[in-house]
N, CA, C and O atoms as a GROMACS GRO file, in nm:
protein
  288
    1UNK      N    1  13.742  17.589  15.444
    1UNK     CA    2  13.608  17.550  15.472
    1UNK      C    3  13.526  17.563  15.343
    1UNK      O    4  13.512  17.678  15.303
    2UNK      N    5  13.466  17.458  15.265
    2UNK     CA    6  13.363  17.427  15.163
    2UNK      C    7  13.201  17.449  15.267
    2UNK      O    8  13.194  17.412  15.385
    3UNK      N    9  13.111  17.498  15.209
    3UNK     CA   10  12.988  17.556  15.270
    3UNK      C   11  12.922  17.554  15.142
    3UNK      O   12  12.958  17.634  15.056
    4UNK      N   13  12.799  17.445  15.112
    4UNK     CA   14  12.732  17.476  14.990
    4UNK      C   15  12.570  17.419  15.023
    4UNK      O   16  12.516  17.319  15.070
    5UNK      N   17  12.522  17.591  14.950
    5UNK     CA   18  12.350  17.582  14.986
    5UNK      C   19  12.323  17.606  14.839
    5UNK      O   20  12.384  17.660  14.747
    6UNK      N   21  12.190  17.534  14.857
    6UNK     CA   22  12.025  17.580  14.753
    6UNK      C   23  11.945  17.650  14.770
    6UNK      O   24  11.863  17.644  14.862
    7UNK      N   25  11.955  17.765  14.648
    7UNK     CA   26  11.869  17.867  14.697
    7UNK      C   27  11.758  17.865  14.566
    7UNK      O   28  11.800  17.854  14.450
    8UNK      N   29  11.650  17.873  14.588
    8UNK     CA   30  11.544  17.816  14.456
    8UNK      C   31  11.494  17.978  14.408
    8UNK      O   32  11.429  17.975  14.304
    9UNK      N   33  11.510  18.108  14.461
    9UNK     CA   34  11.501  18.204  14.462
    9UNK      C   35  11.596  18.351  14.479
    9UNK      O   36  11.678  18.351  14.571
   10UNK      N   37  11.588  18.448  14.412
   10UNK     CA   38  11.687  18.526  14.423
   10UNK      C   39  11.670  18.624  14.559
   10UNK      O   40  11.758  18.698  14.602
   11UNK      N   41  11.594  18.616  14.590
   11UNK     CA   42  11.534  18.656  14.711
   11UNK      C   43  11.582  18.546  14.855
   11UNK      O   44  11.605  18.595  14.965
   12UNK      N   45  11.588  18.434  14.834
   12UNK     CA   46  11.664  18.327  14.920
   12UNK      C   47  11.835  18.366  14.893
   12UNK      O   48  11.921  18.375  14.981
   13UNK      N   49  11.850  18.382  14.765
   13UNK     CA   50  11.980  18.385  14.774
   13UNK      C   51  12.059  18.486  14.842
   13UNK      O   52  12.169  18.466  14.893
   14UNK      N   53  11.964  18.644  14.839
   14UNK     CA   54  12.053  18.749  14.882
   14UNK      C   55  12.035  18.723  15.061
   14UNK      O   56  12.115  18.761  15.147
   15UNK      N   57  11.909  18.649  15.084
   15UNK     CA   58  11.942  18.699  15.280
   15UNK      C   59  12.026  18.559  15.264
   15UNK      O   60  12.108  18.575  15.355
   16UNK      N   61  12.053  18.451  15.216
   16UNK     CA   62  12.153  18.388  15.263
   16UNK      C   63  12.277  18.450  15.273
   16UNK      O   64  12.341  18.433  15.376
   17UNK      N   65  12.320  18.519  15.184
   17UNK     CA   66  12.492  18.578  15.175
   17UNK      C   67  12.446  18.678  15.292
   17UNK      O   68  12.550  18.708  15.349
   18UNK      N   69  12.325  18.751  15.363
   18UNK     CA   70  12.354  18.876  15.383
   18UNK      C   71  12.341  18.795  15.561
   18UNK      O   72  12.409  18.838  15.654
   19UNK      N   73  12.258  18.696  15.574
   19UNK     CA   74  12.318  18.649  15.691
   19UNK      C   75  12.411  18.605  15.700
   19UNK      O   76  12.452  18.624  15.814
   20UNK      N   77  12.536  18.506  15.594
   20UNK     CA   78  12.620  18.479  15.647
   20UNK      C   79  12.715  18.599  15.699
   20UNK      O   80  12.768  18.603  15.810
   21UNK      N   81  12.723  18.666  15.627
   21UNK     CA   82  12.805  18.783  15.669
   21UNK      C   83  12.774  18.852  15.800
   21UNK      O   84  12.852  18.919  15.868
   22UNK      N   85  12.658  18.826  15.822
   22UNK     CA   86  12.583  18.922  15.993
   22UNK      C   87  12.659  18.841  16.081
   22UNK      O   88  12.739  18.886  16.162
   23UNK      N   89  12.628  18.688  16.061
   23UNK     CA   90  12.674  18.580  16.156
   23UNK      C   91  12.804  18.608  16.166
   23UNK      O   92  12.850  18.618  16.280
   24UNK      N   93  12.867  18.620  16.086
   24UNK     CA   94  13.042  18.527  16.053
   24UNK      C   95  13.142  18.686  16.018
   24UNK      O   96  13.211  18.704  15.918
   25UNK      N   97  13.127  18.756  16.099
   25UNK     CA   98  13.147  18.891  16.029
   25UNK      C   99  13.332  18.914  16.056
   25UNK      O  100  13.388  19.023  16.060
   26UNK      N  101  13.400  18.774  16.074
   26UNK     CA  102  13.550  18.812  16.046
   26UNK      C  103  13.577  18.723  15.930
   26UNK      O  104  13.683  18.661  15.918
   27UNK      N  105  13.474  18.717  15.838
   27UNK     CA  106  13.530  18.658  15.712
   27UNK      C  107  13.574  18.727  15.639
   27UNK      O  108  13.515  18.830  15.610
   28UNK      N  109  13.699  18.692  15.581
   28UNK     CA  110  13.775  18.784  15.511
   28UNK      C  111  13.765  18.772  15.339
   28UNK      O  112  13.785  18.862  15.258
   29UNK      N  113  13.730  18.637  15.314
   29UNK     CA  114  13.753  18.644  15.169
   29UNK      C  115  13.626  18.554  15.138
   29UNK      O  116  13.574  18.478  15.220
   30UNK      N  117  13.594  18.571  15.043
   30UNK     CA  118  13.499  18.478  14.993
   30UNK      C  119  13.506  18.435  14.846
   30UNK      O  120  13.474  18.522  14.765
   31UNK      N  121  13.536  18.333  14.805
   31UNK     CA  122  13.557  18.288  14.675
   31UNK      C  123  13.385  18.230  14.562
   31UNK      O  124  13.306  18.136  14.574
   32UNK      N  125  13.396  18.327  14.478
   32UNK     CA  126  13.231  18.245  14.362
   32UNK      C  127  13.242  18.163  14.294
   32UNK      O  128  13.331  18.205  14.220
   33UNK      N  129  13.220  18.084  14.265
   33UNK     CA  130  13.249  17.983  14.152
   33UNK      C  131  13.080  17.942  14.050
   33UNK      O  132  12.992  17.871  14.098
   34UNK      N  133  13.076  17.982  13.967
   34UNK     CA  134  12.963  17.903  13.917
   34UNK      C  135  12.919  17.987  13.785
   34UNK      O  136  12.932  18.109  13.779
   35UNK      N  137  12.863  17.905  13.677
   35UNK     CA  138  12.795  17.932  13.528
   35UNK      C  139  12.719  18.050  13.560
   35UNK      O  140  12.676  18.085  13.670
   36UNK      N  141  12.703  18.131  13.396
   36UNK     CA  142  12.625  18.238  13.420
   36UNK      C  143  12.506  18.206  13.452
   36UNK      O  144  12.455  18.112  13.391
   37UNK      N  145  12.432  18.274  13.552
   37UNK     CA  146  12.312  18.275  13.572
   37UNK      C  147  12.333  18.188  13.700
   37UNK      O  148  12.247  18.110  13.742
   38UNK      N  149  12.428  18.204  13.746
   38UNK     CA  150  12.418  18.094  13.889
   38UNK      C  151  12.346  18.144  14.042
   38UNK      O  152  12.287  18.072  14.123
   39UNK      N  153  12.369  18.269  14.050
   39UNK     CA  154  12.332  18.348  14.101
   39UNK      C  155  12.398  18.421  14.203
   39UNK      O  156  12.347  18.463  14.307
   40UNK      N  157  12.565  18.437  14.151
   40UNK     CA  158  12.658  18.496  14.198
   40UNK      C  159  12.655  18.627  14.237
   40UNK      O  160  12.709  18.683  14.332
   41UNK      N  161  12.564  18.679  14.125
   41UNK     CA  162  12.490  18.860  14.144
   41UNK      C  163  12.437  18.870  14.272
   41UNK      O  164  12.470  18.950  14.360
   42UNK      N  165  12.346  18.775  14.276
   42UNK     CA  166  12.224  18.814  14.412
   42UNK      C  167  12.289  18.786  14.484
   42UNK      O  168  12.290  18.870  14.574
   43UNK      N  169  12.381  18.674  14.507
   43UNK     CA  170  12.446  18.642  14.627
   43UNK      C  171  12.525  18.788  14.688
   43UNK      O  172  12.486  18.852  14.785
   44UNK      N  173  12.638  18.818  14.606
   44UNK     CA  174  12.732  18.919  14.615
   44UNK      C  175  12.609  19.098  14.641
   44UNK      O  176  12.675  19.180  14.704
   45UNK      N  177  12.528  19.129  14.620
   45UNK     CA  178  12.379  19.167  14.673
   45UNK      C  179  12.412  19.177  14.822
   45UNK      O  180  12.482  19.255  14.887
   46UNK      N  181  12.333  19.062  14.858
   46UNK     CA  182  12.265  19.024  14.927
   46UNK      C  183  12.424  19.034  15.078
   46UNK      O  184  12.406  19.065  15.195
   47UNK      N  185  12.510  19.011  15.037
   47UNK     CA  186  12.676  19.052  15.094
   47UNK      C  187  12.659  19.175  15.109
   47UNK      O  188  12.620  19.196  15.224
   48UNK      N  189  12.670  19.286  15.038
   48UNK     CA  190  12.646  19.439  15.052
   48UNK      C  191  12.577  19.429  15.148
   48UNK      O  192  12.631  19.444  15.257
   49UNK      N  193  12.404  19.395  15.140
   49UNK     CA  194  12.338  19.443  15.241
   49UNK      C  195  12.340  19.373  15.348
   49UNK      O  196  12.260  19.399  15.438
   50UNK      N  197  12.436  19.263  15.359
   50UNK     CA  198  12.456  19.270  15.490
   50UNK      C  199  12.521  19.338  15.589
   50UNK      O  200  12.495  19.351  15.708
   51UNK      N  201  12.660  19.401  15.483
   51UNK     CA  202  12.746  19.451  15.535
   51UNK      C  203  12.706  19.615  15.550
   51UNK      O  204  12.777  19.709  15.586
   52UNK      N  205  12.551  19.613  15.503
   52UNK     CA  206  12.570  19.790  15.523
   52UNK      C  207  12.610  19.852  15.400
   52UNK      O  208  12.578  19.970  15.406
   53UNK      N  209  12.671  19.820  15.278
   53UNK     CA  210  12.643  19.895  15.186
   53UNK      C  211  12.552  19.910  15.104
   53UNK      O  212  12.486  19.818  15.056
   54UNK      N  213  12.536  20.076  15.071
   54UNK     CA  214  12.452  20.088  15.019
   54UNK      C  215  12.456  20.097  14.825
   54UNK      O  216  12.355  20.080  14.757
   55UNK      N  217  12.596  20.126  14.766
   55UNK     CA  218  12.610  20.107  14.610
   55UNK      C  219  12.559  20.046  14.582
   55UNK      O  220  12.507  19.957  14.650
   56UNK      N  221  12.547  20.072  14.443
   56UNK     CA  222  12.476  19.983  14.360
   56UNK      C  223  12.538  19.838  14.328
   56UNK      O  224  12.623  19.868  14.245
   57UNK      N  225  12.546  19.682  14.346
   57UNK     CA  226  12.659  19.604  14.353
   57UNK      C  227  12.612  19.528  14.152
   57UNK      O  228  12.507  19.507  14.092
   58UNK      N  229  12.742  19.514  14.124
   58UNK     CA  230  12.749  19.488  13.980
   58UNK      C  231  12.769  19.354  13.952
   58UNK      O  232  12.846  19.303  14.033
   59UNK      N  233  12.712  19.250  13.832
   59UNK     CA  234  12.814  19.176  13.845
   59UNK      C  235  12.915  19.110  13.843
   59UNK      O  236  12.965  19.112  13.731
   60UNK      N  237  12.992  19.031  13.942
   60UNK     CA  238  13.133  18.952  13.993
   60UNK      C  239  13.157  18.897  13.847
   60UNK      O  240  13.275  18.934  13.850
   61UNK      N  241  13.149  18.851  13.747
   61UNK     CA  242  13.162  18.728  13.630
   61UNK      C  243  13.303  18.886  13.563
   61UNK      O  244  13.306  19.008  13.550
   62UNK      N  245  13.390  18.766  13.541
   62UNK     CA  246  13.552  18.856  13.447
   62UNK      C  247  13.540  18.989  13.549
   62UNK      O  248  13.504  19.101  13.515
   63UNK      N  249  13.581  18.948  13.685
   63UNK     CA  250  13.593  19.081  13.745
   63UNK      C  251  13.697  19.000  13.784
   63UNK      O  252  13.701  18.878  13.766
   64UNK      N  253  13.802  19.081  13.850
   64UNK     CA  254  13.908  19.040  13.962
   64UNK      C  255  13.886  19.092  14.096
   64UNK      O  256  13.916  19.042  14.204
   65UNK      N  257  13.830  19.198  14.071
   65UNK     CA  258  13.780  19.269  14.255
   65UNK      C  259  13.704  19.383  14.189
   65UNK      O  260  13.738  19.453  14.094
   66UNK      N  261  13.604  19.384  14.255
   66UNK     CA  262  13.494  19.526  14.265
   66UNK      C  263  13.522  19.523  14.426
   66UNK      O  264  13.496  19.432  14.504
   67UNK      N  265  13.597  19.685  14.462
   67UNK     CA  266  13.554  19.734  14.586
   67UNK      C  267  13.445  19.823  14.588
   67UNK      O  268  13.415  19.905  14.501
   68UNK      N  269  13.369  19.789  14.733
   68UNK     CA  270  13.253  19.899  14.776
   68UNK      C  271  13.293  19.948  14.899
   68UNK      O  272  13.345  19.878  14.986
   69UNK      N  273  13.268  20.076  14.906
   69UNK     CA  274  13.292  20.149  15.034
   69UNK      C  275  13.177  20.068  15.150
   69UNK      O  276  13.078  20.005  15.114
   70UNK      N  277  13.206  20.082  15.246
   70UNK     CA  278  13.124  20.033  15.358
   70UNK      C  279  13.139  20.046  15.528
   70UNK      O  280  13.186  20.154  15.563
   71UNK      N  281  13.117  19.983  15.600
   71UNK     CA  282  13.150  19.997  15.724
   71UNK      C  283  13.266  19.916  15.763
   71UNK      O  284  13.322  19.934  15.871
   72UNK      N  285  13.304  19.827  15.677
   72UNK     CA  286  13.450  19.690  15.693
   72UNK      C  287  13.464  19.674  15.559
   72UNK      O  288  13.547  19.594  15.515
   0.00000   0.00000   0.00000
């Protein structure tokens, strides 16, 4: 499944990721794709707080996996 939004704000961007995750909460993987400054940070954010964590989230760019403790 391809799913692609516009978010004109970093503040749009984090409750988008943090609802999809409320909604859709047996998603297992989620793939980022995009130039620096795309707004992969806020997105991946805005994921934490949906899911309830509270760390500090870093960002995704030359990472292979950042785990955060959480509730899932």
């Amino acid at each position: 499944m391809h799913l692609r939004l516009t978010s004109h704000r970093p503040q749009d961007t984090q409750a988008i990721a943090a609802d999809l995750v409320r909604h859709h909460p047996g998603l297992r993987v989620i793939a980022l794709r995009g130039e620096l400054g795309a707004g992969k940070t806020c997105f991946v954010q805005g994921l934490a707080d949906g899911l309830g964590i509270g760390a500090p989230v870093t960002s995704p760019t030359y990472t292979l996996i950042h785990e955060y403790p959480g509730p899932r």
